[in-house]
C-alpha positions as CSV (number, residue, x, y, z in Angstrom):
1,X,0.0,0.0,0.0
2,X,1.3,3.3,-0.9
3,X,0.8,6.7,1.7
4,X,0.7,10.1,1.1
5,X,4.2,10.6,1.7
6,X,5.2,8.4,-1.6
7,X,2.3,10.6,-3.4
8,X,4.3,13.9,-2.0
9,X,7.6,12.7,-3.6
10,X,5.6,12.1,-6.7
11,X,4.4,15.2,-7.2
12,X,8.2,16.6,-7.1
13,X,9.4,14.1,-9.3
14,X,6.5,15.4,-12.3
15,X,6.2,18.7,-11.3
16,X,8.6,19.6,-14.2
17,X,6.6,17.3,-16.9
18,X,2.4,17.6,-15.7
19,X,0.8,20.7,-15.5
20,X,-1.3,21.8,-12.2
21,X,-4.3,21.7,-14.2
22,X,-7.6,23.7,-13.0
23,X,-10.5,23.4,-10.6
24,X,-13.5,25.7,-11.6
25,X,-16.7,25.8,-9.8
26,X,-19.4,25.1,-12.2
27,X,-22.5,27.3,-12.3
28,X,-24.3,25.3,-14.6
29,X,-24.0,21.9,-13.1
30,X,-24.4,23.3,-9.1
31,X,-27.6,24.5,-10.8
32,X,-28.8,21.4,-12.3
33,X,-27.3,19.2,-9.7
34,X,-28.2,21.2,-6.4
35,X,-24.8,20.4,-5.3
36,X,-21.7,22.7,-5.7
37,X,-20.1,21.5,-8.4
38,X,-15.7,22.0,-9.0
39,X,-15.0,20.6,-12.1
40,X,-11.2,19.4,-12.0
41,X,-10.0,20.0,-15.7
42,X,-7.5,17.4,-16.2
43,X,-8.3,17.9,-19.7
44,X,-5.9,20.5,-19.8
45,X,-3.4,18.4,-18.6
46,X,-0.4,17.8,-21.0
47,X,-0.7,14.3,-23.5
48,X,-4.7,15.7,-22.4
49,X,-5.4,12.9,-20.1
50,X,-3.5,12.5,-16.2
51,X,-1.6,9.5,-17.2
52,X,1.7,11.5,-17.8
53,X,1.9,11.8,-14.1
54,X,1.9,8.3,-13.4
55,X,4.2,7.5,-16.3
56,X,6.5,10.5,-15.5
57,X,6.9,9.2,-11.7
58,X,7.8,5.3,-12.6
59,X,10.1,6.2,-15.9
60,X,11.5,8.9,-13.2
61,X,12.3,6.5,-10.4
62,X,13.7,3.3,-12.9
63,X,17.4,2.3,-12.4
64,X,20.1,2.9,-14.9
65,X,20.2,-0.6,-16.2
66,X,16.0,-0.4,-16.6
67,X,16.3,3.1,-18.1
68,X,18.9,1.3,-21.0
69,X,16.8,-1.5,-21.8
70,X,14.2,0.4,-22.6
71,X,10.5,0.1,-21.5
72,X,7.5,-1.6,-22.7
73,X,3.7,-1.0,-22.0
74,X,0.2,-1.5,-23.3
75,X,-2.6,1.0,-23.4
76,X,-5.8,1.9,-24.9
77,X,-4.5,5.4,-25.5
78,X,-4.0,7.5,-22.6
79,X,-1.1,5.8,-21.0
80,X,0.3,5.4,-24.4
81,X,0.8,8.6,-24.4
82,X,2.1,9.5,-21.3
83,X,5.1,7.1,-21.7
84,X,5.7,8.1,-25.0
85,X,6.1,11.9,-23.8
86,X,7.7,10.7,-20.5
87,X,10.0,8.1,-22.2
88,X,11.2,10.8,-24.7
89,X,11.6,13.6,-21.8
90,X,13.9,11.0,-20.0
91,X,15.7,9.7,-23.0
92,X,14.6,6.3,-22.8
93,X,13.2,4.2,-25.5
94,X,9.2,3.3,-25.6
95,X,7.8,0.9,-27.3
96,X,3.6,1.1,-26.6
97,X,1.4,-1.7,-27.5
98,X,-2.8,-0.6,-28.1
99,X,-5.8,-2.1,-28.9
100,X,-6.0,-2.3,-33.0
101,X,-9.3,-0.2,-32.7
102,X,-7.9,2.4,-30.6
103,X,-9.1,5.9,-31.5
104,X,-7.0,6.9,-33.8
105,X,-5.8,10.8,-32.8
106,X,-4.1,8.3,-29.7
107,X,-2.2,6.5,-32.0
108,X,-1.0,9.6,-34.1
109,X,-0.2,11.3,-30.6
110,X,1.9,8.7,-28.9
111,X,3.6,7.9,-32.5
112,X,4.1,11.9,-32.4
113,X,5.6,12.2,-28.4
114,X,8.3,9.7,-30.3
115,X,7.0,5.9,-29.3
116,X,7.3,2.8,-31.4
117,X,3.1,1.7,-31.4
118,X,2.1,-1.7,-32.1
119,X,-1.4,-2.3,-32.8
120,X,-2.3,-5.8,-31.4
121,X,-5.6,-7.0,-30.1
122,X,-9.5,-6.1,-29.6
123,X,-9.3,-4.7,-26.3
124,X,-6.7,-3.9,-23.5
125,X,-5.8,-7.5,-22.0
126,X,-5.2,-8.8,-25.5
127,X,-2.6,-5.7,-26.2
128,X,-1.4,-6.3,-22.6
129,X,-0.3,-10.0,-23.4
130,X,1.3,-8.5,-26.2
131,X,3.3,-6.6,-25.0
132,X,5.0,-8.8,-21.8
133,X,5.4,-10.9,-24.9
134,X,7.9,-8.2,-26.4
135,X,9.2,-7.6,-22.7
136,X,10.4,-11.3,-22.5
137,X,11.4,-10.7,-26.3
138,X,13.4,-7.3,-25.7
139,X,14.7,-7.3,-22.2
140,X,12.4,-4.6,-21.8
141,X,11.0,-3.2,-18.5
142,X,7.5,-3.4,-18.8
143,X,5.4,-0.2,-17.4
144,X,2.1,-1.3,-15.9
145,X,-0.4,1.5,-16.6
146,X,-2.3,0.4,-13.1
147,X,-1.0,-2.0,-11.2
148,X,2.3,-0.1,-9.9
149,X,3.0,1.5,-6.4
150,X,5.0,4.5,-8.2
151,X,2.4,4.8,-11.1
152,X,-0.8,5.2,-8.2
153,X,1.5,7.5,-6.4
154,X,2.2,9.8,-9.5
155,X,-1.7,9.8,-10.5
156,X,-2.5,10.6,-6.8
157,X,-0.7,14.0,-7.5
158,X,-4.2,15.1,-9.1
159,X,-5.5,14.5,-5.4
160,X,-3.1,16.8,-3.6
161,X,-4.0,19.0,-6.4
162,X,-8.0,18.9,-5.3
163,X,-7.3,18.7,-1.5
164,X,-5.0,21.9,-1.6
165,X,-7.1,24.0,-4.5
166,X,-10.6,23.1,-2.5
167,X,-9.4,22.2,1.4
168,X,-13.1,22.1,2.0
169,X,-14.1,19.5,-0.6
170,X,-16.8,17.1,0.6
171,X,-17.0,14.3,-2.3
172,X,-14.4,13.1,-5.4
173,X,-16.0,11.7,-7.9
174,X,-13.6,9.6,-10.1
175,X,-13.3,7.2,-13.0
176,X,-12.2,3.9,-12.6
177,X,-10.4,1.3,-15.2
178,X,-8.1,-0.4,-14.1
179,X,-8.1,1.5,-10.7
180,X,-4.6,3.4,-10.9
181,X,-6.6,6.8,-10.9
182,X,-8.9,6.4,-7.7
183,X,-6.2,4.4,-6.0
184,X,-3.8,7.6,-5.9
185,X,-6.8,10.0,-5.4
186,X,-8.1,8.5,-2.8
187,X,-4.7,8.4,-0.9
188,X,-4.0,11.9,-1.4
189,X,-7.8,12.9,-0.5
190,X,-8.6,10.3,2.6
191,X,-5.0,11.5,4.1
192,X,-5.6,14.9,3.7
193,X,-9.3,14.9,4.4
194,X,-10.0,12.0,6.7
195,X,-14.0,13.2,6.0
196,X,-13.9,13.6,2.6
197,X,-15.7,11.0,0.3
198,X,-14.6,9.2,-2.5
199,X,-16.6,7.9,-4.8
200,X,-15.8,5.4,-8.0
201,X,-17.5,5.6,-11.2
202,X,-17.6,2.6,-14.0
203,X,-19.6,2.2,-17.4
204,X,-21.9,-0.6,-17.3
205,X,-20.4,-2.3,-20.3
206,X,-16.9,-2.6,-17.5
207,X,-18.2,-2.5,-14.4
208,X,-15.2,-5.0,-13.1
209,X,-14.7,-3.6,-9.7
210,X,-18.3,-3.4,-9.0
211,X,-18.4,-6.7,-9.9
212,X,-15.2,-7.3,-7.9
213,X,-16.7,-5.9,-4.4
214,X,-19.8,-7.6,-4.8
215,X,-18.2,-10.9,-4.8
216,X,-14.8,-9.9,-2.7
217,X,-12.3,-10.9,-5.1
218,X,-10.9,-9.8,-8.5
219,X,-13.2,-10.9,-10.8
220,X,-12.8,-10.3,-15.0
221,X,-15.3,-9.9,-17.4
222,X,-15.1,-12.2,-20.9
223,X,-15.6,-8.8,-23.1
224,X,-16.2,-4.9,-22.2
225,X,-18.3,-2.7,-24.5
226,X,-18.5,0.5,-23.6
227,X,-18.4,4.3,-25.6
228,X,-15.8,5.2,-22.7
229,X,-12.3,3.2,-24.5
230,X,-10.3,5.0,-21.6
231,X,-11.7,2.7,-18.7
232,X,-12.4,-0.3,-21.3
233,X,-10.4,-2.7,-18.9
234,X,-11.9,-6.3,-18.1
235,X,-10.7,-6.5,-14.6
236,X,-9.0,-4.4,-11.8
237,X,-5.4,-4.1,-11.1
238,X,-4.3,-6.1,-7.8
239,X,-3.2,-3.6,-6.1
240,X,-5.7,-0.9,-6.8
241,X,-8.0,-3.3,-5.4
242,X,-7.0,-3.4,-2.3
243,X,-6.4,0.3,-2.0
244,X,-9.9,0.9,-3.0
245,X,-11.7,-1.5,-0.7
246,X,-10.0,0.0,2.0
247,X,-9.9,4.2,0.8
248,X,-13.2,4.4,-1.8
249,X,-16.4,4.9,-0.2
250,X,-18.4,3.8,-2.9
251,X,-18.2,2.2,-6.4
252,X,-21.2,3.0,-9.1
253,X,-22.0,2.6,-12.5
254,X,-23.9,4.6,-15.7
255,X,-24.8,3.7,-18.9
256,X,-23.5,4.6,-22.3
257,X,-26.5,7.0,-22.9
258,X,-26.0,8.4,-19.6
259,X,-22.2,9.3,-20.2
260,X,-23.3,10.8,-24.0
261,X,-25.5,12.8,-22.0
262,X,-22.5,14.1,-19.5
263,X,-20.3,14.6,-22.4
264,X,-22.6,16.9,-24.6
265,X,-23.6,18.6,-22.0
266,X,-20.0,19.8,-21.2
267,X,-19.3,20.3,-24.9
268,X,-22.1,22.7,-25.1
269,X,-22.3,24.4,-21.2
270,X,-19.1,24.3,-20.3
271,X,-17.2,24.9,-23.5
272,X,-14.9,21.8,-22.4
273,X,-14.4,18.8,-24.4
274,X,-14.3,15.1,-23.0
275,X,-13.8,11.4,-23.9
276,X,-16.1,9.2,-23.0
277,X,-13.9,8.0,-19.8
278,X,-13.6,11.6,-19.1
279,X,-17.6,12.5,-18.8
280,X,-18.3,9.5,-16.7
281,X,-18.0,11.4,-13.1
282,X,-20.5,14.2,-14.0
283,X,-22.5,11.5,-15.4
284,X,-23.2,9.7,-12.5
285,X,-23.7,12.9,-11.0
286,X,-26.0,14.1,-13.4
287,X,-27.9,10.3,-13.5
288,X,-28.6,10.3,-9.8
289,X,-26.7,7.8,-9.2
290,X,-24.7,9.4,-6.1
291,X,-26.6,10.3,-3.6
292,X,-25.7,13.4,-1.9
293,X,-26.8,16.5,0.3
294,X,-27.9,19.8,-1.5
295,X,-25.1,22.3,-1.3
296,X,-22.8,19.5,-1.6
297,X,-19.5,20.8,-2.5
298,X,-18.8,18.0,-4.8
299,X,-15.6,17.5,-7.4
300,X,-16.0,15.3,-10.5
301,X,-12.5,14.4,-11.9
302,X,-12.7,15.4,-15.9
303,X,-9.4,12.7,-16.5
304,X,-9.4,13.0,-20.3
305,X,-10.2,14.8,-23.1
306,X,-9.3,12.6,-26.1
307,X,-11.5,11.3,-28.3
308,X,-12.0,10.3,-31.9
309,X,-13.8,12.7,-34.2
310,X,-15.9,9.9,-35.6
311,X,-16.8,8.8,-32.0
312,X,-17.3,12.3,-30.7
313,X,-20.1,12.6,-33.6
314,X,-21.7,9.3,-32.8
315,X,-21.5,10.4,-29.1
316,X,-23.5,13.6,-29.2
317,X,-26.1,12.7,-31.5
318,X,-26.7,10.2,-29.2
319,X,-26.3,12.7,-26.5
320,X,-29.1,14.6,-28.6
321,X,-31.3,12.2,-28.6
322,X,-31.1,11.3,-24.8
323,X,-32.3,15.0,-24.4
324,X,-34.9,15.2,-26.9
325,X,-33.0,16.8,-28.9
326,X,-32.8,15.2,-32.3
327,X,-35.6,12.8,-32.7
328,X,-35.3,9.9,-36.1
329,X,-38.6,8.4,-37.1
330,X,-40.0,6.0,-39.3
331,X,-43.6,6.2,-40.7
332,X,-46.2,5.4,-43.5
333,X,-47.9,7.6,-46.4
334,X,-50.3,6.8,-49.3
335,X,-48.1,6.6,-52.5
336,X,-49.9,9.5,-54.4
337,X,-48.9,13.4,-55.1
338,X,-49.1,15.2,-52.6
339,X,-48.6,13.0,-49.7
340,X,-45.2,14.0,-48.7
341,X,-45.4,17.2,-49.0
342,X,-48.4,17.2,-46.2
343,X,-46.6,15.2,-43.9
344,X,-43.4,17.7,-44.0
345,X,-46.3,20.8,-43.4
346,X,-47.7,18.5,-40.2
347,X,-43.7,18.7,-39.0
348,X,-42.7,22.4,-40.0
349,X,-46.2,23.4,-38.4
350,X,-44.7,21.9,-35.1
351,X,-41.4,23.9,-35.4
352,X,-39.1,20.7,-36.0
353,X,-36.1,20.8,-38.3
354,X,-36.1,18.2,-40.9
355,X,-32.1,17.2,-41.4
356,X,-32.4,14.0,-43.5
357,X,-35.7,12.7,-45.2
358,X,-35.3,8.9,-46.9
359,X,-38.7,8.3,-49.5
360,X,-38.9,4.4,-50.3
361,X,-42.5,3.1,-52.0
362,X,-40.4,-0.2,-52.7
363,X,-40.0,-1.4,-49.3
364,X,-41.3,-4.6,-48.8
365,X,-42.8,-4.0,-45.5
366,X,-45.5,-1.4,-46.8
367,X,-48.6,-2.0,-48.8
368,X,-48.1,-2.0,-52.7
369,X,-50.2,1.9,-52.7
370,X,-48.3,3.0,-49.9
371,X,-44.4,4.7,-49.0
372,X,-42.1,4.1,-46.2
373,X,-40.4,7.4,-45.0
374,X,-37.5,8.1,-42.8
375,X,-37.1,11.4,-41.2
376,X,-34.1,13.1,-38.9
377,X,-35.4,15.7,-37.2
378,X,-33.8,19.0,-35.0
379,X,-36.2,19.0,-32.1
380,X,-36.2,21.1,-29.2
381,X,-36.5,18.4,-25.8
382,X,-38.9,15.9,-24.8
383,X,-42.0,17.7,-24.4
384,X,-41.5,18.9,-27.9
385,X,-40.7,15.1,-28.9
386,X,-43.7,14.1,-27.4
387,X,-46.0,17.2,-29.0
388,X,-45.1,16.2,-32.2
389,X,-45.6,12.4,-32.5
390,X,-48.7,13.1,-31.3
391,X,-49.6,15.4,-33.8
392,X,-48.9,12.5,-36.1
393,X,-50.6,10.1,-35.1
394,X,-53.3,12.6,-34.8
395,X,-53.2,12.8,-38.6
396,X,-53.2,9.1,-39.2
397,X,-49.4,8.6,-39.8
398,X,-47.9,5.4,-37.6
399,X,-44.8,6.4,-36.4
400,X,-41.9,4.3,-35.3
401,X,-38.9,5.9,-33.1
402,X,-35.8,4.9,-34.2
């Protein structure tokens, strides 16, 4: 078990390399929340995610002989990164090993900070054999991106950052993968703030610690599927487990729509941009799925802002939708002249925005006289969602959400 005194030396060891990156109290979210809400940017941070600290204090305390070898590590993006910037800071040789279907602005970046990247695998724990293969291989040190005293004590430098900027802090919220993250938070926080609470946020689709404490062991899921890549891991680190069942309060979970909410919210409120792993904490905050006292001072931990442009697109349309704001519909119209042209009136007359519109009288699954339509629609929430559709069936059209 680490203690705040190896999270102190830490923070002098990166203090050259990771940026103090901001708290900012949040009107928006204290408004919608009832709570007072800090958001801790480590968006900002450098690589854009807080895995540089981690990476910076292990590559920092390596001997000379582990230094020459080289080091070795796998990653679904984040820690990629932060070795590859660390490694080249240090002058010592990276090779990264990430999932084949990582995003691909992580793979530029960490090929960019000056890493050798080999794509291997569908997920983490297939790049992570991978990559102790190339250890055994090379004579490499291998850098664990969780499961390391030194790397929990470097991340837990984003604690001392919370506990000094906002003494009075009340609640963390905080992300959880492979459980490097909360495992250095949590010692920072708890030893600072004995009364402070820490809480542990997972996506559904990799809920392996919640799974984990249920049980009482280390458990690992067969597959993970989840929008948030950055906590994508199919079971907890060793020791982060141990750290968290005796320093996190509580461990919860939210759902892909849930986090798409979170995320689009910040990207249009708070003029900050997220990954999926990133938007989780104000997610379950958002969700309801922390319970906590209005007035709350309460800090979600933003721990990464990159994502894929083809994901971030996917993510707030589905965001969108969540909020009733972009509605996709399926319905049924006599094939004659005339017909489309009153159904589109029925829509404008409701104030929606019509952004795609698909015409098909060949579809097999209407009647030979009739025409299947598809429609993507600019709406303006769910009251408005539910005006409309009733306006259509009103008129006799069937309608089908999508």
């Amino acid at each position: 078990m680490i203690d705040l005194s190896d999270v102190e030396a830490a923070r002098d060891r990166v203090a050259e390399t990771a940026r103090h990156t901001p708290l900012e109290y949040s009107h928006t979210f204290s408004e919608m929340t009832g709570a007072e809400v800090h958001l801790k940017l480590e968006t900002f941070q450098r690589t854009g995610a807080f895995k540089i600290r981690g990476a910076t204090n292990r590559i920092a305390t390596l001997d000379e002989e582990q230094r020459d070898a080289g080091v070795v590590t796998a990653s679904a993006g984040n820690h990629a990164q932060g070795v590859a910037l660390a490694a080249s800071r240090m002058d010592v040789d990276a090779t990264v090993v990430m999932p084949e279907d990582a995003p691909i602005a992580k793979v530029k970046a960490t090929r960019s900070y000056g890493a050798e990247v080999v794509l291997h695998g569908v997920d983490y724990d297939q790049a992570e054999a991978r990559a102790h293969e190339i250890e055994r291989e090379e004579g490499r040190y291998y850098l664990h991106a969780f499961d390391d005293p030194e790397v929990i004590a470097g991340q837990g430098t984003l604690g001392l950052e919370i506990a000094e900027d906002l003494p009075g802090v009340e609640t963390v919220v905080v992300p959880i993968g492979g459980g490097g993250l909360i495992s250095g938070i949590a010692t920072a926080i708890k030893e600072r703030n004995p009364e402070a609470r820490v809480v542990g946020v997972q996506a559904e689709g990799a809920a392996s610690v919640a799974d984990s404490l249920e049980q009482g062991q280390r458990v690992a899921r067969d597959a993970v599927d989840t929008v948030a890549d950055g906590i994508a891991t199919r079971t907890v680190g060793e020791l982060p487990f141990e750290i968290i069942r005796e320093r996190v309060d509580e461990v919860v979970t939210v759902t892909d729509d849930e986090i798409a909410v979170a995320l689009t919210l910040l990207l249009e409120r708070n003029k900050t941009l997220v990954e999926g792993a990133g938007a989780v904490p104000l997610a379950a905050l958002l969700s309801g799925a922390i319970e906590y006292d209005d007035g709350e001072t309460v800090v979600p931990t933003l721990c990464g802002g990159n994502i894929d442009m083809n994901t971030l697109t996917t993510v707030i349309v589905r965001g969108l939708v969540q909020t009733g704001r972009y509605l996709r519909l399926r319905t049924v119209l006599e094939d004659r002249p005339g017909a489309l042209e009153e159904l589109t009136e029925t829509i404008s007359g409701h104030r929606a925005n019509i952004y795609a519109i698909q015409h098909d009288r060949t579809s097999r699954n209407v009647a030979m006289n009739d025409a299947e339509v598809e429609l993507d629609l600019e709406t303006r929430g769910h009251e408005h969602v539910e005006t409309l559709v009733a306006a259509l069936e009103d008129c006799g059209y069937p309608v089908e959400i999508l």
